[in-house]
N, C-alpha and C positions, 0 to 999 in steps of 0.2 A: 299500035300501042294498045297493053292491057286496058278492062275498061276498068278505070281505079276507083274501089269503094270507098266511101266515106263513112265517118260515124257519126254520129250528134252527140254535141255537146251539151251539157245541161243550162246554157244559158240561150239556147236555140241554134247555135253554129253551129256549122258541120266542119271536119276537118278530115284534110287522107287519111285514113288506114296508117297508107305504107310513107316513108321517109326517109331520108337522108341523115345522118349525122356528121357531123363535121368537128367533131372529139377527136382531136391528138395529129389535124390535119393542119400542115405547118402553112403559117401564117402566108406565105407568100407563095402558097399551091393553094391557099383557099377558093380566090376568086375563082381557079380554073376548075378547082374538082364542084364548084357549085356549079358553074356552067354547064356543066358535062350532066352532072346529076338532073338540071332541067330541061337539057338536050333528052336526056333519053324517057321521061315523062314525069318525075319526081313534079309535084307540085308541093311536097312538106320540105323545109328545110329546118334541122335542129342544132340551135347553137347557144351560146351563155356565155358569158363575159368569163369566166372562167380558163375556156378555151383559147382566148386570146386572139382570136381570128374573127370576130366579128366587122372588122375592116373590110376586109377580102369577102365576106356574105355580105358585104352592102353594096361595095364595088358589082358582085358579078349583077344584084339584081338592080342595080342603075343601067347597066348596060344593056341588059337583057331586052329582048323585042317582046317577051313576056306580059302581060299586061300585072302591074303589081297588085290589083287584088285577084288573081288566079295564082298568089305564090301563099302559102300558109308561112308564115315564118314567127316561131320560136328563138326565144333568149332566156336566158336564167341570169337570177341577183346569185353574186355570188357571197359567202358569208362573210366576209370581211364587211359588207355594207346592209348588216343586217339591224333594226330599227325605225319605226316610222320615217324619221329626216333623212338618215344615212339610206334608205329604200330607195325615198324620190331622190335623193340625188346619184345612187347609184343606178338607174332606171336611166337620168338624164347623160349620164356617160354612155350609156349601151347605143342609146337614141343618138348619139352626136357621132359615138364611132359608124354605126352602122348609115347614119346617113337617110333615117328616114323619118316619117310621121308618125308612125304607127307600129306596134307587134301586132299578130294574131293571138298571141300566146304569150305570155309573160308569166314564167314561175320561181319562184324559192328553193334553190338549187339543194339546201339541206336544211333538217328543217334544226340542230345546233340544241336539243333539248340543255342541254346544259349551260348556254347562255339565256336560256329563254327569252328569246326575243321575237319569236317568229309570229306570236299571235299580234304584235305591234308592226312586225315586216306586214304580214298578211293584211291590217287594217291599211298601210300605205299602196300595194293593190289594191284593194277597193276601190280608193279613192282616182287611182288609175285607170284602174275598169269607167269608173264613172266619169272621167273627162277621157275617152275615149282617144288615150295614150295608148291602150294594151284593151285590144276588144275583146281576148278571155285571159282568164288568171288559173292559176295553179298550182303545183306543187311539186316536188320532187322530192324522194326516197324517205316519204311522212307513215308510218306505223300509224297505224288504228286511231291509240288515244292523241297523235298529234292530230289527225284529222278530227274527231270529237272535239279536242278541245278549240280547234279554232272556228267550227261550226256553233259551239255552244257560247262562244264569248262575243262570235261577230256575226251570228246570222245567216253568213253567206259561205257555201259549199263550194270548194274547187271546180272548176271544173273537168280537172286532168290530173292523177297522181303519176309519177313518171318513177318508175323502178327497174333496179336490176332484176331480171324476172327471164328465163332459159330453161330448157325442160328438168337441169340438173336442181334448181330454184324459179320451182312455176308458182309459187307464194299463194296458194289459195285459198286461205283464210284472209290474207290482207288482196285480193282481187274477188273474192265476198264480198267484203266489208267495202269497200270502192263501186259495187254493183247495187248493193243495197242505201248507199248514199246516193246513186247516180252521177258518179265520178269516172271517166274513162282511164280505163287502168293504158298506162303506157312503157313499153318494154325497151330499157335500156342496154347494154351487153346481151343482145338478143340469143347470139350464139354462144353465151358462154365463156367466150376465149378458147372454141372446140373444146368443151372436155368430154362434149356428146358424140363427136364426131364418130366415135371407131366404137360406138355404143352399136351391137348388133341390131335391133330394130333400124336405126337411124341408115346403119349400112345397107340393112334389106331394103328398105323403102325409094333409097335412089339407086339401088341397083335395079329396082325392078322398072322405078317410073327412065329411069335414064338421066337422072340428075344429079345435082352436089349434095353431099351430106349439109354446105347449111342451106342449101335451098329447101332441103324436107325440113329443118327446122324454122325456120321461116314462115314457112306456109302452114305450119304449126299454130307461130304465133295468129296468121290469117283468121285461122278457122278456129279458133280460143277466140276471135272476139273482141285480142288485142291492138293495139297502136304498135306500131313496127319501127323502129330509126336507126335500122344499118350504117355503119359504115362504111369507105372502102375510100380510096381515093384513084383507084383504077378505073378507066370506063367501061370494061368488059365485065369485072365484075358487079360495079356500078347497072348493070344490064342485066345479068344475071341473076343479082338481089332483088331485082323490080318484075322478070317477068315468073315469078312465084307466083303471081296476079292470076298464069294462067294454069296453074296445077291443081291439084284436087288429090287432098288423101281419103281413106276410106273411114270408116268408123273404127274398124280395128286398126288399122295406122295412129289413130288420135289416142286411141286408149294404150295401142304400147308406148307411145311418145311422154304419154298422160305418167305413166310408171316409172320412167327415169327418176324420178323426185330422189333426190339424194342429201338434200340440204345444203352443198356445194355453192357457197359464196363465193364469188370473184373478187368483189369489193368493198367499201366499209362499211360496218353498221350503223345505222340509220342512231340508234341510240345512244353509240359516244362519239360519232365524226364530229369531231371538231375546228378542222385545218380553218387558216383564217389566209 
C-alpha cells in the first residue's frame, strides 16, 4: 500500500490527501463500493445527503474490521435544509441514516447566495463543531466573498472549500484566496468528465510514465497541494485512482498540465445554483 499523505487542517486535523466519492453511486452498491474502496487503502470517504446513499456509507463502516477513527468520513447539508434549525435538524437526518456519532467533516454543500441563508447554516456548524457532532466544518463550491463574508460575520474560517477544480478549471484565484485564509482547497470532478483526456501533454505524460490519462491528472491534483475524491465504483479502477500515491511528474509535466486552463465548467455556478 501507497504511503498516503495527509494535509492539515486549519483547526489542527489532518485528513487524506487522496479519497473516494461516492457521488451518483447507487444506493444499494454503496455499502460495497465503500468496502472495496477501504479494502484497497482509502481511508477518506466523500458523501452528502444529497447523494442519497448515505445508508450504504454507514452500513459498509459498521461492518468494517477498520477501526472508526482511522476512516475520515465527510457529509454535506444539502440546500433544501439550509438555516440555522433546518442545519441542526438536517445534520440530525444525515447522523441517523449513516448510523453514527460523529462526521470528520461536515459541509455546506452550496453556499444558495440568493437565498442567503448560508451565513445562519454556517453559525448552526459552529455550534456543531462545538458539541463535537462534526469535528471539522466547511464548505462547498463558496467564491471568494462567500467565504469573506461568513469569516467576517462569524469569526470562524472553514476549514475545507470543496470545488469543481480539473486542469481544464484549475480556479487559481479562488485556491489563492482559500491558501491565504488557510482553508484546504478540495477538488470535486477532479478529471473533468475527460475533457483532458486526449489533451496532448496529458497523452504524453502517460505514455511516457506507462499510465492512464486520469491517473496523470490525478497526480496532478497530488502535487498542486490539492484534496483529491475520485470516483469510480469499480475495484480496479478504485486501485488505480489510489496508487497515483506512487507516481511523480516532473516540473515541466505540472507546468503543461498548469496550461490546460480553459475555463471549461462541468457543473453549476456557485452564484446562481439554486436546486432545492
Amino acid at each position: 500500500m501507497a504511503n498516503q499523505p495527509t494535509l492539515r487542517l486549519n483547526d489542527g486535523r489532518r485528513m487524506p490527501q487522496i479519497g473516494a466519492g461516492i457521488w451518483q453511486v447507487p444506493a444499494d452498491r454503496t455499502a460495497q463500493v465503500v468496502t472495496d474502496a477501504l479494502a484497497v487503502g482509502y481511508r477518506l470517504i466523500d458523501g452528502a445527503a444529497a447523494y442519497r446513499n448515505e445508508e450504504g456509507l454507514g452500513q459498509a463502516l459498521r461492518d468494517s474490521d477498520i477501526p472508526r477513527d482511522e476512516i475520515f468520513v465527510t457529509t454535506k447539508l444539502w440546500n433544501d435544509a439550509q438555516g440555522y434549525d433546518a442545519a441542526l435538524a438536517g445534520f440530525d437526518a444525515s447522523m441517523d441514516r449513516l448510523g453514527l456519532d460523529y462526521v470528520d467533516l461536515y459541509l455546506i454543500h452550496w453556499p444558495m447566495p440568493s437565498r442567503d441563508l448560508y451565513v445562519e447554516t454556517w453559525k448552526a456548524l459552529i455550534r456543531l463543531r462545538e458539541d463535537g457532532r462534526a469535528r471539522s466544518i466547511g464548505v462547498a463550491n463558496f467564491h471568494e466573498a462567500h467565504l469573506d463574508r461568513l469569516i467576517s460575520e462569524t469569526g470562524v474560517t472553514p476549514a475545507l472549500n470543496q470545488i469543481e477544480l480539473h486542469p481544464s478549471l484549475p480556479q487559481g484565484a479562488l485556491r489563492a484566496h482559500d491558501d491565504r485564509l488557510g482553508i484546504v482547497t478540495q477538488s470535486w470532478t477532479p478529471l473533468g468528465r475527460g475533457h483532458a483526456f486526449a489533451a496532448p501533454p496529458v497523452v504524453a505524460i502517460a505514455e511516457r510514465l506507462g499510465v492512464t490519462p486520469a491517473q496523470v491528472i490525478l497526480r496532478w491534483h497530488i502535487q498542486s497541494g490539492l484534496s483529491v475524491i475520485p470516483k469510480s465504483e469499480r475495484p480496479h479502477r478504485l486501485r488505480e485512482n489510489f496508487a497515483v500515491l506512487d507516481l511523480v511528474l516532473t516540473e515541466e509535466d505540472m507546468a503543461a498540465l498548469n496550461a490546460l486552463d480553459s475555463g471549461h465548467r462541468t457543473g453549476p455556478d456557485p452564484d446562481v445554483f439554486a436546486m432545492m
